[in-house]
C-alpha positions as CSV (number, residue, x, y, z in Angstrom):
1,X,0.0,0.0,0.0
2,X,1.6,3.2,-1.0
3,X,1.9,6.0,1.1
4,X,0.7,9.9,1.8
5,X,1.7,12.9,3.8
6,X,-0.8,15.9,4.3
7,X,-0.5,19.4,5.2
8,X,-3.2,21.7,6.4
9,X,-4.9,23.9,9.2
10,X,-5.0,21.7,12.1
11,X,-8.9,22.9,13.4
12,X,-11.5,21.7,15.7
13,X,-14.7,21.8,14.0
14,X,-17.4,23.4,16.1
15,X,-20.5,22.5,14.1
16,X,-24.4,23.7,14.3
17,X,-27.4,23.3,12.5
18,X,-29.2,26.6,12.2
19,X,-32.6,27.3,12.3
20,X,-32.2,30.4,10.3
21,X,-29.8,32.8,9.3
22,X,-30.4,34.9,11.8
23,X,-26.8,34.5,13.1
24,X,-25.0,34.5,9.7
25,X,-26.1,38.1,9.5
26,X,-25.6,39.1,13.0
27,X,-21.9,38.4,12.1
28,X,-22.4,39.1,8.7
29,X,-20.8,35.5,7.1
30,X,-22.5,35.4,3.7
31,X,-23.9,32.3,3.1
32,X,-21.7,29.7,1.7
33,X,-18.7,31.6,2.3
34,X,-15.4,31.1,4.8
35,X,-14.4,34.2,6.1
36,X,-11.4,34.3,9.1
37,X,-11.9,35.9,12.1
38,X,-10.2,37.0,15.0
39,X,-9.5,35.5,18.5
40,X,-12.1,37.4,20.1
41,X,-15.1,37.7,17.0
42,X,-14.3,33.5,17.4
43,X,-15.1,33.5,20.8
44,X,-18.3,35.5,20.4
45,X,-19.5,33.5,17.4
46,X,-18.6,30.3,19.5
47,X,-20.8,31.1,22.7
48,X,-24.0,32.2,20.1
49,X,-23.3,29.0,19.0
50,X,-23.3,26.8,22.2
51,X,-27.2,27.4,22.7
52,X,-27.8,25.5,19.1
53,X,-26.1,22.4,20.3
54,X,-22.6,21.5,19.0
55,X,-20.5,19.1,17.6
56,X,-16.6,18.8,18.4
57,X,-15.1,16.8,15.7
58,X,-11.0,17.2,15.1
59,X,-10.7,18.9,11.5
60,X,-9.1,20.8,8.8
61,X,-9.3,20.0,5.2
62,X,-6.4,18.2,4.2
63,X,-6.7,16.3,7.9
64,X,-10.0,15.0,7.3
65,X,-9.0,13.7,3.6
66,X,-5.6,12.1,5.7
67,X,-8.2,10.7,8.3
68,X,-10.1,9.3,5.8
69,X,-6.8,7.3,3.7
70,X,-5.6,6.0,6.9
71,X,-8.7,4.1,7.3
72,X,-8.8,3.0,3.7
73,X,-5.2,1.2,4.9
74,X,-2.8,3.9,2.9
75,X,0.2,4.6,5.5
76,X,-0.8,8.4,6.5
77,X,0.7,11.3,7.5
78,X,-0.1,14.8,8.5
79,X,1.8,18.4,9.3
80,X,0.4,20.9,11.0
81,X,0.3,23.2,14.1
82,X,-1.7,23.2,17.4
83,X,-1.6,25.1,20.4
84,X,-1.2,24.0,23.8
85,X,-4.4,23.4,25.0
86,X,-7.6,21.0,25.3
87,X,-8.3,21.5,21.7
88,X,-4.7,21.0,20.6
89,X,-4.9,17.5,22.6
90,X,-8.3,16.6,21.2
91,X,-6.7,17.1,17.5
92,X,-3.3,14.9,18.5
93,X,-5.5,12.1,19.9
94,X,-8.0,12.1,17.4
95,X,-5.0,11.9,14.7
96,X,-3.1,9.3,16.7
97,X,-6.7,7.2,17.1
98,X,-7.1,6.3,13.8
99,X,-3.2,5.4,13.2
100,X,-1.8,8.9,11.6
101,X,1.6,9.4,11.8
102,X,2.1,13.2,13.0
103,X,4.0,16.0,12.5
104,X,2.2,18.0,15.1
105,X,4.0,21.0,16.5
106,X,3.4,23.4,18.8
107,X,3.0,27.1,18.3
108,X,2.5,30.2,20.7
109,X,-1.4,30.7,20.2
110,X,-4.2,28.9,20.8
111,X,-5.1,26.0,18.7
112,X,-7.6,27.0,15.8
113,X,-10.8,25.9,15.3
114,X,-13.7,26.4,12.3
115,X,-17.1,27.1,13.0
116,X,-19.1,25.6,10.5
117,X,-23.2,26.9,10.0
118,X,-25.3,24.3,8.4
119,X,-28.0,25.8,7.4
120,X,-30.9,25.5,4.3
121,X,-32.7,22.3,2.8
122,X,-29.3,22.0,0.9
123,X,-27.1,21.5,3.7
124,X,-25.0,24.8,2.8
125,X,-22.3,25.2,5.3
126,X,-20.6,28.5,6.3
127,X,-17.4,29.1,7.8
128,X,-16.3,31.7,10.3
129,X,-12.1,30.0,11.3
130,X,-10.2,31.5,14.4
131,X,-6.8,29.8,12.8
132,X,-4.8,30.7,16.0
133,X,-1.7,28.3,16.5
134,X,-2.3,27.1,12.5
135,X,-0.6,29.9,11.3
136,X,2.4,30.0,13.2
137,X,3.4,27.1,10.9
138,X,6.5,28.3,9.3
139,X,8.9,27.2,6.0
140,X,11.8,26.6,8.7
141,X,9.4,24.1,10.1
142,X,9.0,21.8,7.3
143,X,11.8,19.1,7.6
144,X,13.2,16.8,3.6
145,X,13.2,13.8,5.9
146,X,9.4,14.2,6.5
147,X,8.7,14.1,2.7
148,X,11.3,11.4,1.5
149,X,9.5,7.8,0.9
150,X,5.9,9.3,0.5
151,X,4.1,8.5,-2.5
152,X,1.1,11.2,-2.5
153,X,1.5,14.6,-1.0
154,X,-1.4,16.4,-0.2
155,X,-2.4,20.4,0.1
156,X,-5.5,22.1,1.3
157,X,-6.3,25.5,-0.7
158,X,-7.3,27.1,2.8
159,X,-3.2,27.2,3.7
160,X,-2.3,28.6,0.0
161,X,-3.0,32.2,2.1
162,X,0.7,31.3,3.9
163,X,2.3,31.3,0.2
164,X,6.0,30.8,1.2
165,X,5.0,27.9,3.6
166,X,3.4,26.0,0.8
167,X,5.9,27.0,-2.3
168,X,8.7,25.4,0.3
169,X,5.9,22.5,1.2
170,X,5.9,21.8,-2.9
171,X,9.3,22.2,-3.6
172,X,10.3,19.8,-0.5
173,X,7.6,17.5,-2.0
174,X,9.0,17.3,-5.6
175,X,12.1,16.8,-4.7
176,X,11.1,14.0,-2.9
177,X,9.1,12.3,-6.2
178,X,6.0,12.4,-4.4
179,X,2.8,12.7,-6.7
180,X,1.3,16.7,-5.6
181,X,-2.6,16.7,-5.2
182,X,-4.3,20.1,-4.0
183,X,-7.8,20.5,-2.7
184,X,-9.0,24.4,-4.0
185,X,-11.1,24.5,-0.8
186,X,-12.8,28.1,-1.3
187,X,-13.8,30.3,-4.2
188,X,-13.0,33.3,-2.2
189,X,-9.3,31.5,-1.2
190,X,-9.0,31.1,-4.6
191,X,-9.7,34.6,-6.0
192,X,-7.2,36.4,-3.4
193,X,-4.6,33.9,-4.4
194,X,-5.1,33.9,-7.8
195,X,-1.4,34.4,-9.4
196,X,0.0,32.2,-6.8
197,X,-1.9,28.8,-7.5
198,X,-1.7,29.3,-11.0
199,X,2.5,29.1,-10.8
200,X,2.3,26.3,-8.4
201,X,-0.2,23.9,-10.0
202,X,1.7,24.9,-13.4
203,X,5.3,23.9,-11.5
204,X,4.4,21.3,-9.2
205,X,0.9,19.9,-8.8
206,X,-0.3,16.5,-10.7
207,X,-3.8,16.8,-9.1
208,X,-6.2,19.4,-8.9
209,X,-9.7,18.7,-6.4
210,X,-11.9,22.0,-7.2
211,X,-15.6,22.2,-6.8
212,X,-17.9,24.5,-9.3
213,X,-17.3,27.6,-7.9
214,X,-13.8,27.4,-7.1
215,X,-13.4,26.5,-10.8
216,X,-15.2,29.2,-11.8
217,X,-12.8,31.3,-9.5
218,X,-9.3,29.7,-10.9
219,X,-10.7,29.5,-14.6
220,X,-13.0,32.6,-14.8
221,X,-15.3,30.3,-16.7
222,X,-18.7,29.4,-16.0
223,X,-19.6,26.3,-17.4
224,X,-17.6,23.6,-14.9
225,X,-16.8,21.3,-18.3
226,X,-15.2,24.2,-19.4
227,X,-13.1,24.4,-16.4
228,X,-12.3,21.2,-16.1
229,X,-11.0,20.7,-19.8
230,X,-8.8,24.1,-18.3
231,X,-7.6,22.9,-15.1
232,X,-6.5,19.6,-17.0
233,X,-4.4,21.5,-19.6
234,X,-2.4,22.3,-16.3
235,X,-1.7,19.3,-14.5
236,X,-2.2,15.7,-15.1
237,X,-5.3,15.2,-13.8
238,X,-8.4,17.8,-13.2
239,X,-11.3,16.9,-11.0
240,X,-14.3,19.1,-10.6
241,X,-17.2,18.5,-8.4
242,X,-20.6,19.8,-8.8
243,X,-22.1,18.9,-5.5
244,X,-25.4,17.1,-5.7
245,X,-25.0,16.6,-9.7
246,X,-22.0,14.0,-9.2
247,X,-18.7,14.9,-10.9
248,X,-16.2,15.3,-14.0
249,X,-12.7,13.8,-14.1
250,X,-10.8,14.6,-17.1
251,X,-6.8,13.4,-17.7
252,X,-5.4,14.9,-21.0
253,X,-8.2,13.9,-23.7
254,X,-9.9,10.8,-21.1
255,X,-13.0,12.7,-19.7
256,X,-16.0,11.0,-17.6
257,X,-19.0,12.1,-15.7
258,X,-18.9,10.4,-12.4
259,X,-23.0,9.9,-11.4
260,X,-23.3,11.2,-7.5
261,X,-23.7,7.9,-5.1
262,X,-27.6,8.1,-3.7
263,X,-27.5,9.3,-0.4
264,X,-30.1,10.9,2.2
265,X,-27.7,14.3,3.1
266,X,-28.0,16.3,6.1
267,X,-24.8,17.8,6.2
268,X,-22.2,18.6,3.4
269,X,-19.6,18.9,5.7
270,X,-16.3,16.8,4.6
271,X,-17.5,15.4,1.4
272,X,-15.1,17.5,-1.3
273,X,-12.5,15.8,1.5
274,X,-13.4,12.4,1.4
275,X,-13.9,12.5,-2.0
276,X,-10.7,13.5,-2.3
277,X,-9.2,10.4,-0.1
278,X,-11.7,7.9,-2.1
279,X,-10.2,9.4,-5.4
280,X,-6.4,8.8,-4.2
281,X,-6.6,6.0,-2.5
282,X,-8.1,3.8,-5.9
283,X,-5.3,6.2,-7.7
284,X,-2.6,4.4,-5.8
285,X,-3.9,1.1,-6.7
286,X,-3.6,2.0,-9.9
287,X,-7.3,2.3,-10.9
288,X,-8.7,3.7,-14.3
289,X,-9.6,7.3,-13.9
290,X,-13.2,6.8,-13.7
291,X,-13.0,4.2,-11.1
292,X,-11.3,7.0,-9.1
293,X,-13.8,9.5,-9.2
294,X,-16.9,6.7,-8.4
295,X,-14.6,5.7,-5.6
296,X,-14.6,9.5,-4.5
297,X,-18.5,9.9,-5.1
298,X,-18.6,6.8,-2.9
299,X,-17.4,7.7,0.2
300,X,-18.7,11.3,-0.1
301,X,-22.0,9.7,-0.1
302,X,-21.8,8.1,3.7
303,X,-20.3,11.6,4.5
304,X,-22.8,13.4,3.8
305,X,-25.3,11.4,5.8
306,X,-23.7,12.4,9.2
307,X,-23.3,15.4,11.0
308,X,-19.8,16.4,10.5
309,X,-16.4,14.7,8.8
310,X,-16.4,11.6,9.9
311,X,-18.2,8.5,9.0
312,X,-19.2,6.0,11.4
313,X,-18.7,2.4,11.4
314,X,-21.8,0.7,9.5
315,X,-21.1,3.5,6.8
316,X,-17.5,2.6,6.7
317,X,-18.5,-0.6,6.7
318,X,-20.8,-0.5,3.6
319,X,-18.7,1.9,1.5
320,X,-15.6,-0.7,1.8
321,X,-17.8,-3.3,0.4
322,X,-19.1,-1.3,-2.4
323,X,-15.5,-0.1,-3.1
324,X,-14.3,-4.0,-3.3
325,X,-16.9,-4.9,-5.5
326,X,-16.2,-1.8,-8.0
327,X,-12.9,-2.3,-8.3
328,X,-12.5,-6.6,-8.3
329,X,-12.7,-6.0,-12.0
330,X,-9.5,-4.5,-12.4
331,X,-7.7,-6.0,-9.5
């Protein structure tokens, strides 16, 4: 089994289900959108949030896509920064549980954490992240010896905003052979950084993850095939993800529509990340490019059927014996 290393905002997820949007425009969060905060906005938004109810789930992007590859068997690893505190533990033990190798360090603020607003008939989550101890994550962190002997090295688009962190992250990572795959993350991530992902998916990156409007951010196109086809001309491999409408993988001139698995969705939280895991895990067994993406739509579908990123047993369960059967064909 081949392996992967990850690097993201190391976050708690606070999540709540609203019953309106009343509090998205007390703090004025647009719907749909992730927008940073400070320490003490975070602290504000988190105690309006407490009434609601709330989930505590260890998170990040690129973590929960590592998460989810560890438990598909690939050897996993993960960088990033907490703090010292009780959300900093609950990230380490969380990682640790489900057999992550990490590269946790420790930095001078408090751990970060996202505050994700579910909210509509749709599912649409919102983001308002304190990032905290994330960004003191620095190039002099990042160590060659961490890379060397990874197959897969993955990026979240949500740490692009540290740009010399990640150019080093890249360069460390190609030097080191590893295949480069990079999850877009957020339209409005994507727009400010713009110039910058452009050089390093040109220079360095074999795999782009973007949904529809991210896409439309990188590509200033609206129709996502459109996208795609330009994405691909950039990299080796171009995934765009349309959210309830499935998918399109395209690889030079090889393009398919990937049909979204059936699924009864109550929270959209984490799919575009385990999709991202399901896609590279059947990549490193070598599966065709279509069996990729349905592997991706697969486990996205038990995702979105839970509140929060990860996917409990029975779901596990079934999705590993849907996987098997898709891909005994080729095996």
């Amino acid at each position: 089994m081949k392996s992967i290393l990850g690097i993201g905002n190391a976050l708690t997820d606070i999540l709540a289900v609203l019953p309106d949007d009343t509090l998205l425009k007390t703090f004025h969060l647009p719907k749909g959108s992730m927008q940073h905060v400070d320490m003490e906005t975070g602290d504000k938004i988190w105690s309006a949030l407490k009434p609601l109810g709330v989930h505590y789930v260890a998170g990040g992007s690129a973590a929960n896509t590592i998460t989810c590859t560890s438990i598909f068997g690939m050897q996993s690893s993960f960088i990033g920064k907490i703090g010292d505190d009780e959300l900093g533990l609950l990230f380490k033990s969380d990682q640790e549980q489900y057999g992550i190798r990490t590269r946790l360090l420790t930095g001078s603020h408090s751990s970060g954490r996202s505050m994700v607003f579910v909210s509509g008939g749709n599912a649409e989550r919102t983001f308002a992240v304190y990032l905290g101890a994330a960004l003191d994550l620095v190039p002099e962190d990042l160590k060659p010896e961490w890379f060397e002997g990874n197959d897969y090295f993955h990026i979240e688009g949500y740490l692009v905003q540290n740009q010399e962190l990640i150019r080093r992250a890249v360069e460390l990572a190609h030097a080191a052979g590893c295949i480069i795959s990079i999850d877009m993350a957020s339209y409005n991530v994507v727009e400010s950084n713009d110039a910058f992902l452009h050089d390093i998916v040109e220079k360095y990156v074999n795999i782009v993850f973007a949904n529809e409007t991210e896409a439309r951010a990188f590509t200033k196109m609206r129709d996502p095939r459109a996208s795609l086809q330009a994405i691909s001309e950039l990299c080796d491999i171009a995934v765009v993800k349309v959210g309830k409408d499935g998918s399109w993988v395209r690889s030079g001139a090889e393009e398919h529509y990937i049909e979204p698995w059936p699924a009864e969705t109550i929270d959209a939280t984490g799919a575009g990340d385990t999709y991202a895991a399901g896609f590279l895990y059947a990549h490193s067994l070598g599966m065709p490019l279509e069996v990729c993406g349905q592997v991706g739509s697969i486990i996205a579908a038990k995702v979105v059927e839970v509140i929060g990123t990860k996917v409990d047993v029975p779901r596990w369960r079934d999705a590993k014996l849907q996987i098997r059967a898709l891909m005994s064909k080729y095996m």
